[in-house]
N, C-alpha and C positions, 0 to 999 in steps of 0.2 A: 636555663637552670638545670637539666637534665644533663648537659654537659659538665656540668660541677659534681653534678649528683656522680657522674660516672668516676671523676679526677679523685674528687674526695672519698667518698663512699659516704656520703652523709645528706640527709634525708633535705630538703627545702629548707624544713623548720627544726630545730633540732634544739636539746636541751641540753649546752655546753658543760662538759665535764670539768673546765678548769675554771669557769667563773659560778659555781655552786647553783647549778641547774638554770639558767638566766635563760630565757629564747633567745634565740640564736637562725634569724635570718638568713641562708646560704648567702644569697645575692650581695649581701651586705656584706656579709664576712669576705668574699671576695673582690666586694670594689675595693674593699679598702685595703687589702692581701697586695690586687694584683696594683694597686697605685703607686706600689714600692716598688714595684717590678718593671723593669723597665722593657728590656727587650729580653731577659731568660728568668727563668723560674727556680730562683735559686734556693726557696724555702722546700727542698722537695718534702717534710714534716706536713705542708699540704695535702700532697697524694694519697690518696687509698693506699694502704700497704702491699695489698696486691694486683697492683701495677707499678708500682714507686720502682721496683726493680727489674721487672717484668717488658714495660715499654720503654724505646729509648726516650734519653732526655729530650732531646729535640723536640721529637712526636709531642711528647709533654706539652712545652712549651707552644707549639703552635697549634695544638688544640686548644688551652688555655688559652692561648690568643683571639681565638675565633669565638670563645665563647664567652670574653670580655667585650668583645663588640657587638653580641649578641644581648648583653645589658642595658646598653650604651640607655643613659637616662632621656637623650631626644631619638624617638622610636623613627625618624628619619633617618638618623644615623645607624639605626640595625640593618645589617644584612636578612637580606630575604632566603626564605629554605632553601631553594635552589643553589643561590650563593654557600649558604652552607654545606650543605649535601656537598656540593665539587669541592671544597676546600680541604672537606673531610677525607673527599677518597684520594686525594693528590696526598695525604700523608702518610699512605701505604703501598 
């Protein structure tokens, strides 16, 4: 979740400004975001503003990636910190 929180700029739980204050799950918001997505991140309207142009797409993208398997709803299929951790510093 902290990896969304970073992508988006938007809090866990948050109280959506275009569905008239409704809660608004990140994790949620993302499965369903990134389900459309196949292999690139092409809604950049996702990203925090200040990085949308800041890092490259790529980078985007396969942080996003890493932190969609980091949801994954069978907690056998999450990668472990360490997995994370290396994935992360391999994209700089």
């Amino acid at each position: 979740i902290v990896m969304f929180e970073v992508l988006t700029g938007k809090e866990a739980v948050f109280k959506s400004e275009n569905e008239g204050g409704k809660v608004v799950h990140l994790s949620q918001l993302m499965r369903e975001k990134l389900a459309r997505i196949t292999s690139t991140l092409n809604d950049l309207s996702l990203l925090d503003e200040r990085i949308r142009y800041d890092w490259p797409k790529e980078s985007c993208e396969r942080f996003a990636q890493i932190a969609r398997h980091c949801i994954e709803t069978d907690p056998n299929k999450r990668p472990n910190i360490n997995d994370v951790s290396i994935k992360i510093k391999k994209l700089y």
